[in-house]
Structure formats: structure tokens, C-alpha cells
C-alpha positions in Angstrom: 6.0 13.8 10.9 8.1 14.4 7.7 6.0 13.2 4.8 8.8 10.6 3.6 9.4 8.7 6.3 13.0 7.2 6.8 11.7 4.0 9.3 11.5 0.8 7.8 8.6 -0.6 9.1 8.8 -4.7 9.0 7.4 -6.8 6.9 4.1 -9.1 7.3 5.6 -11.8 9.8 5.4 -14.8 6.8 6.8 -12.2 4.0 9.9 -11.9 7.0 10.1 -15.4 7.5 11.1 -15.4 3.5 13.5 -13.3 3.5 15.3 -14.7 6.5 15.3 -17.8 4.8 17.1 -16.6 1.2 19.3 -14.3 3.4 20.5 -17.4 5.0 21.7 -19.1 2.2 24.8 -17.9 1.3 25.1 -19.5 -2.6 23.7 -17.0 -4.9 22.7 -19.7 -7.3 21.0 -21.7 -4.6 18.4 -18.8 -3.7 18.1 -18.9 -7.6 17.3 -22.4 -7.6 15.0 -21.6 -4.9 13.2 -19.4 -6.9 13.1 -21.2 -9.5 12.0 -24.2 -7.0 8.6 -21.7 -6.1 7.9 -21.1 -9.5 7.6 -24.8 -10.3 4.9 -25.5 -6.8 2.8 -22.3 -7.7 -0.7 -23.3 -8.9 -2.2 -22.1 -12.1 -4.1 -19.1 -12.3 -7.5 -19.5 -13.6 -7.7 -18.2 -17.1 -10.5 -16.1 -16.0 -8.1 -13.8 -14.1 -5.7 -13.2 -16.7 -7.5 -9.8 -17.6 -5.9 -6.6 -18.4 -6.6 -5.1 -15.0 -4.8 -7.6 -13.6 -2.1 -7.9 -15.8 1.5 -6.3 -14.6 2.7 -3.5 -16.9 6.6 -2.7 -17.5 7.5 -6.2 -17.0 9.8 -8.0 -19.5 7.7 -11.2 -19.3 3.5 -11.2 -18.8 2.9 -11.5 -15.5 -0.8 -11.5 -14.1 -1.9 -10.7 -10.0 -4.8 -11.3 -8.9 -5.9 -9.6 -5.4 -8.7 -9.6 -3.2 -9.7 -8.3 0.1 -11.9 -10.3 2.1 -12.5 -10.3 6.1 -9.5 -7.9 6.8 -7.2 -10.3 4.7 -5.4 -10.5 1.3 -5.8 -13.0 -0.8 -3.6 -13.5 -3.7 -2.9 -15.6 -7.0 -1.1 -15.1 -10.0 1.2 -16.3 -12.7 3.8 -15.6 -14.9 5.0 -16.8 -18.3 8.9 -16.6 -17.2 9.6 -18.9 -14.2 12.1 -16.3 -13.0 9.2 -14.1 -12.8 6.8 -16.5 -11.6 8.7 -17.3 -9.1 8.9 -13.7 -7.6 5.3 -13.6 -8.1 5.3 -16.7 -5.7 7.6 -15.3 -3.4 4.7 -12.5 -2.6 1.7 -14.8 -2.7 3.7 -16.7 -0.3 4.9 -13.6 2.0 1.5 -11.4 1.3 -1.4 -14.0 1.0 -3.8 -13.5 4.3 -1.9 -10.5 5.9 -3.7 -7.4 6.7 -4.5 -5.0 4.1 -2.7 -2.6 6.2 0.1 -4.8 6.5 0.5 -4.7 2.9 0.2 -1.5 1.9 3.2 -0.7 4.4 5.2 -3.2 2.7 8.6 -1.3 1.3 9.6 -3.8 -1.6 13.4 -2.8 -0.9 12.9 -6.6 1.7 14.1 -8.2 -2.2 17.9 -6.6 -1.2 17.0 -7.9 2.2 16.9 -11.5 0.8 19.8 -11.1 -1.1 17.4 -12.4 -4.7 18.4 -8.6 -6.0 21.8 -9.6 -7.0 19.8 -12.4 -9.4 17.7 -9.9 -10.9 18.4 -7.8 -13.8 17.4 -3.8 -13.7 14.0 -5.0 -15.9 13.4 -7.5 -13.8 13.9 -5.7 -10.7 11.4 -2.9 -12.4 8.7 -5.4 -13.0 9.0 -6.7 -9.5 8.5 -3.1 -7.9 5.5 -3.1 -10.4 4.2 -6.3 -9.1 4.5 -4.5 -5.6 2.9 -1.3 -7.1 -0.2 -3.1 -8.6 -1.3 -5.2 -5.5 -1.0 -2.2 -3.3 -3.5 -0.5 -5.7 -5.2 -3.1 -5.7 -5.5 -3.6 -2.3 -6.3 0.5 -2.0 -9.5 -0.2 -4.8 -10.8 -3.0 -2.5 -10.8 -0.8 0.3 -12.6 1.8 -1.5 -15.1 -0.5 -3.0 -15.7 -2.1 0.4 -16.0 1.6 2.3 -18.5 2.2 -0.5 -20.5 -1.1 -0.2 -20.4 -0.7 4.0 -21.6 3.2 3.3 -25.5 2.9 3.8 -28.0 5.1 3.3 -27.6 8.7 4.6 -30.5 10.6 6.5 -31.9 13.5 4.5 -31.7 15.8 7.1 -28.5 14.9 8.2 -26.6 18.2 8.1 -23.8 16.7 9.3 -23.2 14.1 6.5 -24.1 16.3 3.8 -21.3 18.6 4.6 -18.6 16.6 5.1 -19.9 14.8 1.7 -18.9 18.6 0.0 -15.9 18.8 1.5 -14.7 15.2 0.6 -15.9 15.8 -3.1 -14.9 19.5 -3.4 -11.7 18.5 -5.3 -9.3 20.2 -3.0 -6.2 18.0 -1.6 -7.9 18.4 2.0 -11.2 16.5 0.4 -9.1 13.5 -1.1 -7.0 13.1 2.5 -10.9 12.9 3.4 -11.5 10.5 0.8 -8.6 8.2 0.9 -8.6 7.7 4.8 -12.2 7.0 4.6 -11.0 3.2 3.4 -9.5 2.9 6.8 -13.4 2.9 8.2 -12.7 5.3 10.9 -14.5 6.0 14.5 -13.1 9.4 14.3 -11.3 11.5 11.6 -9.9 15.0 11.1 -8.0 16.5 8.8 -6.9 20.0 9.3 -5.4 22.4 6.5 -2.4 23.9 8.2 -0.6 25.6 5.0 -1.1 29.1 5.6 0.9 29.1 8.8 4.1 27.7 6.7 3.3 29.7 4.0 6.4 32.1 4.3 8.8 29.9 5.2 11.7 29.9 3.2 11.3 26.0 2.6 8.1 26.9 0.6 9.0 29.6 -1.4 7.7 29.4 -4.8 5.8 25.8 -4.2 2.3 26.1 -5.9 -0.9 25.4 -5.1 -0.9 26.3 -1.5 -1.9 23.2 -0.1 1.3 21.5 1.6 0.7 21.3 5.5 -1.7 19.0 7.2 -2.6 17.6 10.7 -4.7 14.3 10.3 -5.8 12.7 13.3 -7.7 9.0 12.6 -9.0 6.7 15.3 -9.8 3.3 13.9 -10.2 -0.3 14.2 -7.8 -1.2 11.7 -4.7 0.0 13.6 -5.1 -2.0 16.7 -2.2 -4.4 17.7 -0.2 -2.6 15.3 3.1 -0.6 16.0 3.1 3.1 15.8 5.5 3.0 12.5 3.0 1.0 10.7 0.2 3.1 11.0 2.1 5.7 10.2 3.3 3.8 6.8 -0.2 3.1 6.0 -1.4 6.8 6.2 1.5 7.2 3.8 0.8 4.5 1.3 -2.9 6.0 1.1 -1.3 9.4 0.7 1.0 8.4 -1.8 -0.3 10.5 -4.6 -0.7 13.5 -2.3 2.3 13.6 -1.0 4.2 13.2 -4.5 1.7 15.5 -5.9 3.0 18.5 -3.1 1.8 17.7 0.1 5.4 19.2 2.5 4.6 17.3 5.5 1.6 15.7 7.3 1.6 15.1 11.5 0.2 12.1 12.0 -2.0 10.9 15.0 -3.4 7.6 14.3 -4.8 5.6 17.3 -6.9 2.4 17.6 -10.7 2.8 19.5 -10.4 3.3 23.1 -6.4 4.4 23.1 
């Protein structure tokens, strides 16, 4: 598989359901009022969450999202202090709020053109909605972590095993963070295998540095079941995001549920 994927995988079934909706109305200034309409039934955010880890950066108003991850679901709330804004922010709590976190890290924000609300927003505003998109992904991505951490356990002394594949997942190489990353994805089975030297001399990869550019990952787990083969692919991407823009060429992808 390519490591930028052309397939557009769909969107969480209520997110979809959104969009069909503003697509369908034909009135620019109506899916505006319906915006505005959202903004106006969105609770308030507790104060408490207004922090600066959940604030929104490069948006033209102050915009706060706050995520959690909770029985393979995400929760979200936030708030804005533009109702234009606020009401985008209530366009994802609507579309986002309780959908897998796998779901939501496959999301491809380009569903605002889809919905036919890009023609209402300017190019700031359009920036601090991808943002919006950006920071509940990452957020999303540290709950994972945190929760693979919390569900770790103690490891056996002499557990040979364990102890080396802790090395190679903190050894700093691009190998060790595929490793680390897919590890949020609580896998039955993982493997990651370092294929670079074999494309090393093609003409493609002349002159690319740091040597690391082919893999073949193959992850089994429990997170992928019941959902189509573009999806898991998406979310191996979205947790590879930095890789990938950091050099990684192209990964093959076999990602399977248990028993498959």
C-alpha cells in the first residue's frame, strides 16, 4: 500500500448523516442559519475545561475541545466564543461524539466540502476548523496511549521476550515508534518489518536520507473487527502520520481482526 492513500474512507455513520443533511439543502444561507441554529442548542462547556491543552490554536476566535476516550467511544464537548465557530465545533460533537476511536482518527475533514458549509467559511475559518479536526485526533491518539500504558501491567523479570521488544520500541529508530504507535491499537499480534534496504537503489529513493522508508506491518487486533478494509487501513495511517510525513516511502499494510 502507497503511504498516502487516495480512498476516502466514510465517515462515522451520525458525522454522514450530517452531511447528507446540509448537502441537501440547497440555500447557502440556510445551512448558515443551520449552523448558526447548532451553535445556539450547544451546552456550555464547564469552565474547568477551558485549559490551554484543550484550547484550539490558529483559530480566529477561541475555541476549546474537550476529548475523552472511554469504553472504545469518544466523548466530546466544547465551545467557542464565535457562534460561527461554535457552531462547527457542534457540527463534530454532534457527528464524532460516541464513535469509535478508530472511526475518528480515519475521519478526512474534507466531509465540510461534502456538506456544502465550505462555501460559508472563510480561509481562517476553514484553517481553524481543520485544526479543530487536528487536535481531537491527537487527542484521541494521547488517550489511546495513556490507556495502552494504564492496561500495560507488570512485566516478568525474566521475561526475555518483553524486555527485547521494550529495546526495540524505545531504541529511537522509525521501526521502534511504528512499534510504539500501533501499540495503542492493543494488538493480539504485531510485526513490523524494516524493508528499506531492498529499495534502497531504486531510482525513486535516490538521495532520500536516513534510510528508513520501507515497511511491512502486519497487526491483528480487536479494534478492527466489523470494520472495512479501507478503514483499518486509514487508521494505521492516521497513527503513522508523523512517520510517514517525516520519510516513511510506503508501508504494506495487513491489518486483520482476531480469528480472520
Amino acid at each position: 500500500a502507497a503511504a498516502s492513500p487516495a480512498v476516502e474512507a466514510a465517515a462515522p455513520e451520525k458525522l454522514e448523516k450530517m452531511v447528507e443533511m446540509f448537502a441537501n439543502v440547497t440555500d447557502s444561507k440556510l445551512r448558515y442559519q443551520q449552523l448558526l441554529y447548532m451553535a445556539r442548542e450547544l451546552p456550555p462547556l464547564d469552565p474547568g475545561f477551558k485549559t490551554a491543552a484543550n484550547k484550539v490554536p490558529g483559530c480566529l476566535s477561541v475555541v476549546h475541545v474537550n476529548v475523552t476516550v472511554s469504553d472504545n467511544a469518544v466523548h466530546l464537548q466544547g465551545d467557542s466564543d464565535a457562534q460561527l465557530t461554535k457552531g462547527l465545533v457542534a457540527l463534530l460533537i454532534r457527528g464524532l461524539d460516541g464513535a469509535r476511536p478508530a472511526e475518528v482518527l480515519a475521519v478526512n475533514p474534507s466531509f465540510i466540502e461534502r456538506s456544502g458549509l465550505a462555501v460559508s467559511l472563510t480561509p481562517g475559518r476553514n484553517n481553524g476548523f481543520l485544526n479543530m479536526v487536528a487536535l481531537i485526533k491527537r487527542k484521541v491518539k494521547e488517550a489511546l496511549a495513556e490507556s495502552a500504558i494504564d492496561e500495560g501491567g507488570e512485566k516478568e523479570e525474566d521475561d526475555e521476550e518483553e524486555e527485547e521488544e521494550a529495546k526495540e520500541v524505545g531504541d529511537g529508530s522509525v521501526r521502534g515508534r511504528i512499534l510504539s504507535k500501533l501499540a495503542m491499537l492493543k494488538p493480539t499480534k504485531l510485526e513490523v518489518v524494516d524493508d528499506s534496504a531492498r529499495h534502497a537503489g531504486h531510482a525513486g529513493m535516490m538521495g532520500v536520507k536516513g534510510g528508513e522508508t520501507h515497511f511491512r506491518v502486519a497487526v491483528e487486533a480487536a479494534v478492527f473487527e466489523e470494520m472495512a478494509l479501507v478503514k483499518r487501513h486509514r487508521l494505521v495511517y492516521a497513527l503513522l502520520d508523523d512517520e510517514i510525513k517525516g520519510g516513511v516511502h510506503a508501508l504494506q499494510i495487513e491489518a486483520k481482526a482476531p480469528g480472520e
